[in-house]
N, CA, C and O atoms as CSV, one atom per row, in Angstrom:
chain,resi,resn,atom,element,x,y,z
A,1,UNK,N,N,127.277,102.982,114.990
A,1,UNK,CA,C,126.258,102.000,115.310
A,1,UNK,C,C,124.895,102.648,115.515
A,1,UNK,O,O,123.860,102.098,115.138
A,2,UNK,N,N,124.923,103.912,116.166
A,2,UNK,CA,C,123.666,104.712,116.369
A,2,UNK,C,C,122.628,104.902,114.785
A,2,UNK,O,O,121.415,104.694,114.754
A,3,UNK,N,N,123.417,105.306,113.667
A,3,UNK,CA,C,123.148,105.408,112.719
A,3,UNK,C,C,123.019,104.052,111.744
A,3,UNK,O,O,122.494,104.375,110.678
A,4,UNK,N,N,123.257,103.022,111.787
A,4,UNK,CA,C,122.489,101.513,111.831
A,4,UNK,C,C,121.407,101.194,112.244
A,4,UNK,O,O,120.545,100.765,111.476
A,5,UNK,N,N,121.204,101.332,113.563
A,5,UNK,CA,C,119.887,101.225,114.370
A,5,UNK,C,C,118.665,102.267,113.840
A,5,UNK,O,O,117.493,102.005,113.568
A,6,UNK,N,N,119.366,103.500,113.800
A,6,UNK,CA,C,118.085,104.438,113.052
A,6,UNK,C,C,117.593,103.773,111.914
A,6,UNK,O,O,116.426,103.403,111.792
A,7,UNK,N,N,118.882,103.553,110.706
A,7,UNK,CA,C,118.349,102.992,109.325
A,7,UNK,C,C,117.043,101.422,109.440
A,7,UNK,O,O,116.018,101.203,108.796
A,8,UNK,N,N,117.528,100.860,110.228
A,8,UNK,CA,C,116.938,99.749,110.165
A,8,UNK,C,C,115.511,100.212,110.864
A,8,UNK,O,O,114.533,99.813,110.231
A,9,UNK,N,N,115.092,101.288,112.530
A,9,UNK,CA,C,114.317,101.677,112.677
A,9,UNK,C,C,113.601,102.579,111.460
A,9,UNK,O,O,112.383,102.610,111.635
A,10,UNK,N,N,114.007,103.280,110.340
A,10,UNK,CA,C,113.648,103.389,109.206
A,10,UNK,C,C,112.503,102.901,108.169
A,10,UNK,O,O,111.514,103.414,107.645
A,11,UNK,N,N,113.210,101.532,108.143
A,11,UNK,CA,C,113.283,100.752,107.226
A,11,UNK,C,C,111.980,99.856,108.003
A,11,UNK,O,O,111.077,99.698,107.181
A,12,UNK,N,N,111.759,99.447,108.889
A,12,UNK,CA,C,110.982,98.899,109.548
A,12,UNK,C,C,109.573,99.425,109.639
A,12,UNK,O,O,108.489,99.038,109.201
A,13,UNK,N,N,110.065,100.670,110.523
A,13,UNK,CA,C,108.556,101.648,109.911
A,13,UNK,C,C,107.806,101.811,108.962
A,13,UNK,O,O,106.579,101.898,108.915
A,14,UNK,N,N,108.834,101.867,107.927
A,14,UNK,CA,C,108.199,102.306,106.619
A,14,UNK,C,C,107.254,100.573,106.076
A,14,UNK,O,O,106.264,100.460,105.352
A,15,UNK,N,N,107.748,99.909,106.502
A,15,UNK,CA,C,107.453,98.509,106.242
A,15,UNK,C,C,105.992,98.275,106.823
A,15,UNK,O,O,105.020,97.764,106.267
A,16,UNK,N,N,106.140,98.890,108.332
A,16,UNK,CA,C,104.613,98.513,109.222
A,16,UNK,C,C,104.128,99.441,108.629
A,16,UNK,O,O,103.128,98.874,108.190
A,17,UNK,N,N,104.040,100.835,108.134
A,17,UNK,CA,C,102.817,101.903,108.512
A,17,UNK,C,C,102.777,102.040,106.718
A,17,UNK,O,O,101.927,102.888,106.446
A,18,UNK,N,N,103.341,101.550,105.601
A,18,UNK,CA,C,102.658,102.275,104.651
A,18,UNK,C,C,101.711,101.386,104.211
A,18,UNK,O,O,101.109,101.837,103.237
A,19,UNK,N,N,101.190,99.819,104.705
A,19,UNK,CA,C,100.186,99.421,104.380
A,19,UNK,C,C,98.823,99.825,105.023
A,19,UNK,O,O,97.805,99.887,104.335
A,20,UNK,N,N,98.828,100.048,106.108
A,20,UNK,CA,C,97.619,100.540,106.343
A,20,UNK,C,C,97.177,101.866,105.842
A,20,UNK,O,O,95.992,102.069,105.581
A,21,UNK,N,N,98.211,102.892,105.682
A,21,UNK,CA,C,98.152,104.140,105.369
A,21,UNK,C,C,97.897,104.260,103.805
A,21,UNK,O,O,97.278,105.228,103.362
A,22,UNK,N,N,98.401,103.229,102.954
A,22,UNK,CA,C,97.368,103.033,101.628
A,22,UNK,C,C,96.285,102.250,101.715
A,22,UNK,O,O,95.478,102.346,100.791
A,23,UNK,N,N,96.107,101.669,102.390
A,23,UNK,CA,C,94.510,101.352,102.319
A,23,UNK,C,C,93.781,102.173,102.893
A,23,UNK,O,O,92.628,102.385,102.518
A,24,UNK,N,N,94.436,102.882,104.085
A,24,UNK,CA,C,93.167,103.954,104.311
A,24,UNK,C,C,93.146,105.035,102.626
A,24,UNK,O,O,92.038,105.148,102.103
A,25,UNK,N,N,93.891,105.465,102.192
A,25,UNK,CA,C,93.794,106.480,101.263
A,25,UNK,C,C,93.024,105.464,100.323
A,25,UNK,O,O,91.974,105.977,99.934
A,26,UNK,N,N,93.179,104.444,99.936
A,26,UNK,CA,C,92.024,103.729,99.041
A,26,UNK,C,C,91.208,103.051,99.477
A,26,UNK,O,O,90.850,101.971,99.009
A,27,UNK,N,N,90.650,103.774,100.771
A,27,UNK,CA,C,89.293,103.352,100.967
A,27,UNK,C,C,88.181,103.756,100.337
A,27,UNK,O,O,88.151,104.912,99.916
A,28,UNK,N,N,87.251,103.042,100.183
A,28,UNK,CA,C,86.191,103.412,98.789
A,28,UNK,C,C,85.457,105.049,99.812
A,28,UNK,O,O,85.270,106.056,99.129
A,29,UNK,N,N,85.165,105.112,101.164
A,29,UNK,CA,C,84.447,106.194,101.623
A,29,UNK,C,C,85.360,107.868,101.613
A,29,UNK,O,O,85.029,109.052,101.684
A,30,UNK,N,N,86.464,107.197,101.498
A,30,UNK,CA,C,88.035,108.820,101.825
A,30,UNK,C,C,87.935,108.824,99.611
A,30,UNK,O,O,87.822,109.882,98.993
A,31,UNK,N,N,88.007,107.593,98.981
A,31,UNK,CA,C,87.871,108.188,97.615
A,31,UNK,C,C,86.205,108.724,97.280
A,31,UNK,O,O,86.197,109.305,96.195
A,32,UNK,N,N,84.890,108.680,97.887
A,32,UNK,CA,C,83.921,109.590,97.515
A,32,UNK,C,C,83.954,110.575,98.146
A,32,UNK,O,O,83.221,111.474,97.736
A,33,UNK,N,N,84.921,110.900,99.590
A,33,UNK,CA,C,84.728,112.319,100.156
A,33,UNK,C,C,85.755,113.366,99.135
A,33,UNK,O,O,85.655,114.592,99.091
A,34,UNK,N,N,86.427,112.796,98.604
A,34,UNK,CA,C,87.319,113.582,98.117
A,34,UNK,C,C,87.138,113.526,96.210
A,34,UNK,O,O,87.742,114.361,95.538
A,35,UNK,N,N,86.275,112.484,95.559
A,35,UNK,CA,C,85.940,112.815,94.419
A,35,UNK,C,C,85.652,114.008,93.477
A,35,UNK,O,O,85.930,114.190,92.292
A,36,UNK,N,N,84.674,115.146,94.860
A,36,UNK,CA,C,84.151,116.341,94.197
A,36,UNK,C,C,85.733,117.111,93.696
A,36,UNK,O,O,85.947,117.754,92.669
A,37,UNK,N,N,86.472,116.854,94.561
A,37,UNK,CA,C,87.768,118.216,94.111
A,37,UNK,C,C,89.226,117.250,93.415
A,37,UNK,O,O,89.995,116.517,94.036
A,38,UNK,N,N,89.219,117.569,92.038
A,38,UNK,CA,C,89.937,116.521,91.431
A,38,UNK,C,C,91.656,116.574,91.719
A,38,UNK,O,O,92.259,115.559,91.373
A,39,UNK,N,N,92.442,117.652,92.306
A,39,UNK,CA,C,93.839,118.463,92.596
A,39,UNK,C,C,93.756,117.313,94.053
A,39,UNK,O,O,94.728,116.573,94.203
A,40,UNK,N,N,92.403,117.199,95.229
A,40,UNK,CA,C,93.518,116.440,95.821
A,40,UNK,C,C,92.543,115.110,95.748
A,40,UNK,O,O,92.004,114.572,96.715
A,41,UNK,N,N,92.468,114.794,94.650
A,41,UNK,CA,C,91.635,113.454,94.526
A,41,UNK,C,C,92.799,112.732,94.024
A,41,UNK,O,O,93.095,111.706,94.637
A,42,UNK,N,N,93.766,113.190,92.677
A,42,UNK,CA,C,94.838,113.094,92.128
A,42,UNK,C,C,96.217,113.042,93.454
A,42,UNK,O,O,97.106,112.206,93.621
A,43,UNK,N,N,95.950,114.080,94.080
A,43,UNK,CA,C,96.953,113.846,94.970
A,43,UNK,C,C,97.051,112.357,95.981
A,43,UNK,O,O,98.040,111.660,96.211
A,44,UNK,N,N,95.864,112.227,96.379
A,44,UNK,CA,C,95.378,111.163,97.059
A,44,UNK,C,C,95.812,109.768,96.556
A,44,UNK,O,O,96.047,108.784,97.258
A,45,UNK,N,N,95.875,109.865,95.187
A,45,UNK,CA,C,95.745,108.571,94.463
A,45,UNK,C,C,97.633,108.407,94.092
A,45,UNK,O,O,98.309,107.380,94.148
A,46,UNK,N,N,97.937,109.382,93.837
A,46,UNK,CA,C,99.783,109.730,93.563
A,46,UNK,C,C,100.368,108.943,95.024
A,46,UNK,O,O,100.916,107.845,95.126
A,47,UNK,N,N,99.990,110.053,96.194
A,47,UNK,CA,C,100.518,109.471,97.454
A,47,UNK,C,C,100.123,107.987,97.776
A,47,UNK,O,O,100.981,107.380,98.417
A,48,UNK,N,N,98.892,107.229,97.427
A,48,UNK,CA,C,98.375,105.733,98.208
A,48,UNK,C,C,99.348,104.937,96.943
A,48,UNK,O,O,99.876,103.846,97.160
A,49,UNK,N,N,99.473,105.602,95.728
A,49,UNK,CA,C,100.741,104.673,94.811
A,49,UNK,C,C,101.498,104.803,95.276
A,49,UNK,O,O,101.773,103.830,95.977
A,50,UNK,N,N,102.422,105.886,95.359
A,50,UNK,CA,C,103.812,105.836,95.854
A,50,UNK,C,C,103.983,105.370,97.344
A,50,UNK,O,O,105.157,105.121,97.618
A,51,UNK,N,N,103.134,105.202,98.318
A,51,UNK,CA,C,103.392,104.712,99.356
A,51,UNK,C,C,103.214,103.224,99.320
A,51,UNK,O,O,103.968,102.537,100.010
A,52,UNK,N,N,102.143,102.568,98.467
A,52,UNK,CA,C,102.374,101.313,97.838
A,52,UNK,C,C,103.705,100.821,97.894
A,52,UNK,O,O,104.238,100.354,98.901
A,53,UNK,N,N,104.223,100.946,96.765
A,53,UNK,CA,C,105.027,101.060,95.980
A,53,UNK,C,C,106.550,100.709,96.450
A,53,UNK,O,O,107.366,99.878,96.050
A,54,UNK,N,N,106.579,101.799,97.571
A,54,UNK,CA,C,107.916,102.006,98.472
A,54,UNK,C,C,107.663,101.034,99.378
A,54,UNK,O,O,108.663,100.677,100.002
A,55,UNK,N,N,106.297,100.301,99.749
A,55,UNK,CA,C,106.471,99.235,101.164
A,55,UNK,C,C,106.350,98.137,100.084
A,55,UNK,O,O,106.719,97.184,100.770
A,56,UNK,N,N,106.140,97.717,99.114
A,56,UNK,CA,C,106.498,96.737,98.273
A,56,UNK,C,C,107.894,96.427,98.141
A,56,UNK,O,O,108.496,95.361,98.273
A,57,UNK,N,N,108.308,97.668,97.832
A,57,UNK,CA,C,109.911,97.322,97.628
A,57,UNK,C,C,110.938,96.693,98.739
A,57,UNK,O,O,111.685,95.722,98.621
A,58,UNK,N,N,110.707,97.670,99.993
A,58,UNK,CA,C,111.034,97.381,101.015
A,58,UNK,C,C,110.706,96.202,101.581
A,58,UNK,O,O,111.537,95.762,102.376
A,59,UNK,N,N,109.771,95.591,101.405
A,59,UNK,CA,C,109.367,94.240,102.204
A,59,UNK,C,C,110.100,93.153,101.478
A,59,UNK,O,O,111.029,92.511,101.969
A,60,UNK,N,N,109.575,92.980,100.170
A,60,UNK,CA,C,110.303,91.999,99.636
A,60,UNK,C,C,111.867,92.006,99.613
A,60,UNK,O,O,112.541,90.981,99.508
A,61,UNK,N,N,112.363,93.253,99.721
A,61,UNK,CA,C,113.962,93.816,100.043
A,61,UNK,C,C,114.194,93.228,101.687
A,61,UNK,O,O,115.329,93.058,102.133
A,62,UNK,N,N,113.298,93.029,102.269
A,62,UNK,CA,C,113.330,92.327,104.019
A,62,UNK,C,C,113.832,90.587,103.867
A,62,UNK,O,O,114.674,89.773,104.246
A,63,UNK,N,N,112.384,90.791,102.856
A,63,UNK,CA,C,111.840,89.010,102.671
A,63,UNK,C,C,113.155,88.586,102.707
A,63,UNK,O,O,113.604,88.251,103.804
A,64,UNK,N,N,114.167,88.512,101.311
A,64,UNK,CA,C,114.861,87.918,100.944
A,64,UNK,C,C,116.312,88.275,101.506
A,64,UNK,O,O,117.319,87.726,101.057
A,65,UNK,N,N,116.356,89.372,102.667
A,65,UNK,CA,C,117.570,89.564,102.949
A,65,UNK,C,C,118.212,88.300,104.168
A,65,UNK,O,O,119.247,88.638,104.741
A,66,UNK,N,N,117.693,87.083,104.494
A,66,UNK,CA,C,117.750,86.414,105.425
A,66,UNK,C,C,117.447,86.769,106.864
A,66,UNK,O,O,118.112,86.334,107.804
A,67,UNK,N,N,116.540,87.478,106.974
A,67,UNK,CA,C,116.596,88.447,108.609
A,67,UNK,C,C,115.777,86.898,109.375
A,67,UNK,O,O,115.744,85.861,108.711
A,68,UNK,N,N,115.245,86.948,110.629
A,68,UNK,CA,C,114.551,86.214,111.301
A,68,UNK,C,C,112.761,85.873,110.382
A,68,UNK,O,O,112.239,86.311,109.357
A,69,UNK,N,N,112.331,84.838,111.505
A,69,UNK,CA,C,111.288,84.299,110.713
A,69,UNK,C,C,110.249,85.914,110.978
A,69,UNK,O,O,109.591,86.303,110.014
A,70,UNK,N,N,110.204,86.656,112.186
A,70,UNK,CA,C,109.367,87.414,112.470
A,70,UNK,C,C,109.073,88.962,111.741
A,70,UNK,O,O,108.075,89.682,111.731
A,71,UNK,N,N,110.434,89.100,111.145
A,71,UNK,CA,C,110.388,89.948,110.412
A,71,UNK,C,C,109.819,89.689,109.173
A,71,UNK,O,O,108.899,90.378,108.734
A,72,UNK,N,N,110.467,88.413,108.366
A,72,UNK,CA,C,109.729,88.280,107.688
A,72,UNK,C,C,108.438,87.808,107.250
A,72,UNK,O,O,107.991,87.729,106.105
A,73,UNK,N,N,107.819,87.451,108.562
A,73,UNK,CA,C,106.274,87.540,108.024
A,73,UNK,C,C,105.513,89.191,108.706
A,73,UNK,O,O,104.299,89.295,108.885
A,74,UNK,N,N,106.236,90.025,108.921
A,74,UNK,CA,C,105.657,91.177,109.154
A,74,UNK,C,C,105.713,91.843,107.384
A,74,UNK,O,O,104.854,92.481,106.776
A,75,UNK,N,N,106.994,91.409,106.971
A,75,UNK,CA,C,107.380,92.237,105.748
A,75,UNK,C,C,105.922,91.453,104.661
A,75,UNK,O,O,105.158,92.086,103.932
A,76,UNK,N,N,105.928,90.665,104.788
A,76,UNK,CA,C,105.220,89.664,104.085
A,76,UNK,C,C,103.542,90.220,104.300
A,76,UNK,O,O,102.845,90.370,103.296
A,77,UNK,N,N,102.894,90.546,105.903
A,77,UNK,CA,C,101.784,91.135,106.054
A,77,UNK,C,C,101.896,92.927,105.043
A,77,UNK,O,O,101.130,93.472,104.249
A,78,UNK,N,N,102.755,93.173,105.417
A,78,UNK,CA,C,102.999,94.544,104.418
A,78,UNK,C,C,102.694,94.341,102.546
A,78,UNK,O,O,101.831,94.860,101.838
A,79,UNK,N,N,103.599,93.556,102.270
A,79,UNK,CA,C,103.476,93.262,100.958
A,79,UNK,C,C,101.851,92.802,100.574
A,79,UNK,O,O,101.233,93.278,99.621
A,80,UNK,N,N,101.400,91.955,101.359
A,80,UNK,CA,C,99.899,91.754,101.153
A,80,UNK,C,C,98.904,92.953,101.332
A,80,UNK,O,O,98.259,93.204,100.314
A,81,UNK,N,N,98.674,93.678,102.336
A,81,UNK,CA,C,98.197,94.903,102.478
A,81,UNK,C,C,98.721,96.430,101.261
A,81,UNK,O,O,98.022,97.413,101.014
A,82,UNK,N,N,99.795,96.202,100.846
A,82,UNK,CA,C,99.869,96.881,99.920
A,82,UNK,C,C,99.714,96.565,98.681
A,82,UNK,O,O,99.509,97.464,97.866
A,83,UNK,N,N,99.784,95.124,98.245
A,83,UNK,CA,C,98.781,94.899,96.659
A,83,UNK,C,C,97.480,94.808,96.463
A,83,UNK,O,O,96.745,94.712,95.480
A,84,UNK,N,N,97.253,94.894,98.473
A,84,UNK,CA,C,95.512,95.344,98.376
A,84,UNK,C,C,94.680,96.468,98.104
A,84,UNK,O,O,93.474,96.624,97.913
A,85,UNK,N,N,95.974,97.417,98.156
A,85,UNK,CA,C,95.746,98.522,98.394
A,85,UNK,C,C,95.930,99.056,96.914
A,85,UNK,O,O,95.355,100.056,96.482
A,86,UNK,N,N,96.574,98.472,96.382
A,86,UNK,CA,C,96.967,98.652,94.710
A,86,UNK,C,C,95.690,97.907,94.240
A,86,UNK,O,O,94.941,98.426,93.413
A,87,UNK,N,N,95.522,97.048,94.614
A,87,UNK,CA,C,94.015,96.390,94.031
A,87,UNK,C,C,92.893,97.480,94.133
A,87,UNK,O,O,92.347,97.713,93.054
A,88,UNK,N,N,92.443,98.189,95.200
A,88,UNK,CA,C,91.338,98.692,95.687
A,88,UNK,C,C,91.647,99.967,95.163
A,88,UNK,O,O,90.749,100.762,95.440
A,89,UNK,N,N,92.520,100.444,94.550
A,89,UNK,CA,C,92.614,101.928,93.646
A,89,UNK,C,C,92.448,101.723,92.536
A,89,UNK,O,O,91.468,102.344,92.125
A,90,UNK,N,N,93.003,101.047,91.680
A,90,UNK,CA,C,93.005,100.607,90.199
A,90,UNK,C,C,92.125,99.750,89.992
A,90,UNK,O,O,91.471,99.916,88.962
A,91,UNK,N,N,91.800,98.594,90.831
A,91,UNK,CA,C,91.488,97.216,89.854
A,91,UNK,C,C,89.946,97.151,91.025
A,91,UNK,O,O,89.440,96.069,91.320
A,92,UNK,N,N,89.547,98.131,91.412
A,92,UNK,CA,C,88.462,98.215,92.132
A,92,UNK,C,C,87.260,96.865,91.406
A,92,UNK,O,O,87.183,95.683,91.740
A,93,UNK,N,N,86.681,97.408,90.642
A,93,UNK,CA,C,85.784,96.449,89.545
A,93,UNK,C,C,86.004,94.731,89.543
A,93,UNK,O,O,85.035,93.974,89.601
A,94,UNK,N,N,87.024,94.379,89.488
A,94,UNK,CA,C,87.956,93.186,89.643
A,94,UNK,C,C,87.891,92.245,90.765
A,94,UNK,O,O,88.584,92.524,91.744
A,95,UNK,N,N,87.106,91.066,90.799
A,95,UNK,CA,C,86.501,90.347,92.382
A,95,UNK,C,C,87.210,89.217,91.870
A,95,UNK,O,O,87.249,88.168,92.515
């Protein structure tokens, strides 16, 4: 049971903290401090995808698992903050 509780403490985390943590990495002021050096400009942009990416999966993997209403509008604030965050790297130009 100990090892249930971790997974789901896991799974939860990863749900709250990788939306803010890609939008900070695609914030327009952290992508001009880091423009001049292209190794971790690239890195920057690899990690705010793949952390995307993984709280996308996970949330909508929340959404639809039947959990309570509260989870799923946390999973749901995640999923929004991370296609914003996919918006504001790629589709910057795009209003």
């Amino acid at each position: 049971m100990e090892s249930l509780a971790q997974t789901v403490t896991l799974i939860l985390f990863t749900i709250v903290f990788t939306g803010p943590i890609s939008l900070l990495l695609s914030w327009r002021k952290v992508q001009l401090a880091v423009a001049n050096n292209p190794a971790i400009n690239a890195l920057r942009k690899a990690l705010a995808t793949f952390l995307a990416t993984i709280g996308i999966l996970f949330s909508v993997n929340l959404i639809f698992s039947g959990v309570p209403i509260t989870a799923s509008l946390i999973a749901l604030a995640s999923v929004n903050m991370n296609i914003l965050a996919i918006r504001n790297e790629y589709f910057r130009h795009i209003r």
